[in-house]
C-alpha positions as CSV (number, residue, x, y, z in Angstrom):
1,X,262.4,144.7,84.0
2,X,260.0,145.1,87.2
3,X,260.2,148.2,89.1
4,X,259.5,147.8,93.2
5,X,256.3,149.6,94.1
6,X,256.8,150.9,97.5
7,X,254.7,153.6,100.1
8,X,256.3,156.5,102.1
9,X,254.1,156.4,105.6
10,X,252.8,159.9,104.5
11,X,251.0,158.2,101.2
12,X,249.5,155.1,103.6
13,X,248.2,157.9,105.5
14,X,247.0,159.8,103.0
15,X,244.9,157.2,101.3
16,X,243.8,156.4,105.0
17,X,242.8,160.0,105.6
18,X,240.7,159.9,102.0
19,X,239.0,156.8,103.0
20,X,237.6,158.3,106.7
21,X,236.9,160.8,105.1
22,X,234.7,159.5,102.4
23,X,232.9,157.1,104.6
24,X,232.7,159.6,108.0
25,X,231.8,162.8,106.3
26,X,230.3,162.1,103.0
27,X,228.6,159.1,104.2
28,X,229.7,157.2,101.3
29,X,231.7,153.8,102.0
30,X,231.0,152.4,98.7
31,X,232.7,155.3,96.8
32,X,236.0,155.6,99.4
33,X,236.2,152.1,98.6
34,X,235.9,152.0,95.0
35,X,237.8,155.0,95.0
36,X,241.1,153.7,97.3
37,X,241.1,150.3,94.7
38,X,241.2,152.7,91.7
39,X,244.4,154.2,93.4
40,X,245.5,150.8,94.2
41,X,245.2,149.7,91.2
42,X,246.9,152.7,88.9
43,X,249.7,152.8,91.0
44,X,250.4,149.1,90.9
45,X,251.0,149.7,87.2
46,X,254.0,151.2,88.2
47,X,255.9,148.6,88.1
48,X,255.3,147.7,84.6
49,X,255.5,151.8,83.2
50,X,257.0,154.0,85.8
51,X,257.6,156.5,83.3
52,X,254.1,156.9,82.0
53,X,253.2,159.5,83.7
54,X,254.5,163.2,83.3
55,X,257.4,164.9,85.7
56,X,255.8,167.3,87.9
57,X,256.9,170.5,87.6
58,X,257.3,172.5,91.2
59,X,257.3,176.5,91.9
60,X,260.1,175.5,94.0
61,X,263.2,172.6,94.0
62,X,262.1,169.8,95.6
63,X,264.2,166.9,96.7
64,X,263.5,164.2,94.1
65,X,262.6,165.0,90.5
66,X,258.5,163.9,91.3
67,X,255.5,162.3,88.8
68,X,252.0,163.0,89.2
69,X,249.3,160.0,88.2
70,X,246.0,161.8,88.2
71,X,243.4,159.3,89.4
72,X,239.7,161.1,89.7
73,X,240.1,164.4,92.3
74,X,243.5,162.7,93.1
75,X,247.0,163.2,92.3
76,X,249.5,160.7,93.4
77,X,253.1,161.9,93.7
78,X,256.2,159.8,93.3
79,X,259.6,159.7,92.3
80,X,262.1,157.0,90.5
81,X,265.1,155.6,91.7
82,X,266.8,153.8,88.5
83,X,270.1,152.3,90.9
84,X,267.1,149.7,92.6
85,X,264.3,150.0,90.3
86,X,262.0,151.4,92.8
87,X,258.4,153.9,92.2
88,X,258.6,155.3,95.6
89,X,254.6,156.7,96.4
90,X,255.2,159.7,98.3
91,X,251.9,161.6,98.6
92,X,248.0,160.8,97.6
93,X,246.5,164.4,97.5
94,X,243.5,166.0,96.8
95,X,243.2,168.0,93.9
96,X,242.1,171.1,95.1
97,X,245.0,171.0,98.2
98,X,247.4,173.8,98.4
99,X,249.9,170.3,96.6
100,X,253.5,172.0,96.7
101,X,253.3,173.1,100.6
102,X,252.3,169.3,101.0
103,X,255.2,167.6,99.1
């Protein structure tokens, strides 16, 4: 069975933020481009394998039991909801961000 893919407002944001600021501040449009369809495209598989990917383990309780897809410098968070088969994308970070004051 199909899970739903779907995008908290922080995560659109997030892969908004990373695409400025590859194009305004690296110069780079090519490369936030190819970057964002990477991301796109890893966490489309979703649907297929939510599970591939490994629980992320917090300093601290968080409110859903979060995954972490490393694509390149990035780390996409989400959680699973098995009652309506949904991925739920929460956050697209950068690696080196201080991640658990994020999520």
């Amino acid at each position: 069975m199909k899970y739903r893919v779907e995008y908290l407002g922080l995560a659109l944001e997030d892969l908004k933020e990373m695409v400025s600021y590859i194009t305004d501040e690296l110069g780079s449009p090519d490369s936030a481009s190819h970057l964002a369809t990477n991301i796109v495209e890893r966490i489309n598989t979703l649907s297929d394998f939510p599970y591939a990917y490994a629980v992320y383990i917090p300093i601290r309780p968080l409110s859903h039991e979060f995954r972490k897809m490393v694509v390149q410098n990035y780390s996409v968070y989400y959680w699973i909801d098995e009652a309506t088969k949904t991925a739920t994308v929460a956050r697209v970070l950068y690696n080196k961000r201080n991640i658990i004051s994020l999520l």
